[in-house]
C-alpha angles and dihedrals in degrees: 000000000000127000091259095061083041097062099037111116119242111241126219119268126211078264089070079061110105144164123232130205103215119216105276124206104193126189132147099271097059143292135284133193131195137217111202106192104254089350103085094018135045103253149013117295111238097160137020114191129160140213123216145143084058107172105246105270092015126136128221125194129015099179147107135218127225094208120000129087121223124196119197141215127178088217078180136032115319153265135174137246137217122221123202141183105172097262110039128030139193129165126213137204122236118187107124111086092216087059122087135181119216113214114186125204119275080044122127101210123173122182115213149177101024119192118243102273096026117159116195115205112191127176121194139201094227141055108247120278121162083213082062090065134071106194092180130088096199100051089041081059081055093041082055095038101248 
């Protein structure tokens, strides 16, 4: 092994995916769940964006990020989404608003089959920058060396 291997990052695999159950307050008049900055999730909020009017069975995505971090949270009905690192795979199902995935960068992710009425709410650890993406598969094989 050269200097070079020695000093290369490692980038994150499928298994760096996880779900997160986020804190719940329950009453009888409704739910509520909190997102404390670094504390919940893994890392400090930049951005906060959400996805909706999603036609019933569409995808969204297919991408990957060099450097931020998303976390993700079905706030209405559900969808999946698949995870990728270039060698290994494994989609999750997210349909419960207290529960969160955590996607790190160097990561392919692709949400799919959203259910009529889905809202995606995804919180990053980065403000957006279009330098930041790599929309293409082929060139996120190159970014893993693969």
């Amino acid at each position: 092994m050269n200097n070079i291997e020695k000093c290369k990052p490692t980038l994150p695999t499928v298994f760096d995916c996880h779900i997160y159950t986020l804190p719940q307050i329950s009453a009888v008049s409704g739910n509520i769940s909190t997102i404390q900055n670094g504390f919940d999730i893994p890392f400090e909020i930049k951005r906060v964006f959400y996805l909706y009017d999603i036609p019933a069975g569409r995808d969204r995505g297919a991408h990957a990020h060099m450097e931020c971090h998303q976390f993700l949270i079905a706030a209405g009905g559900s969808f999946e989404v698949m995870v990728e690192d270039g060698k290994f795979k494994k989609t999750l199902f997210l349909n419960q608003p207290f529960m969160g995935l955590h996607i790190p960068p160097g990561i392919w992710a692709h949400e799919q089959n959203f259910s009529s009425g889905s809202i995606c709410l995804v919180m990053t650890s980065h403000p957006y920058n279009e330098n930041d993406y790599i929309r293409s598969y082929e060139e996120y094989l190159k970014y893993r060396g693969i």
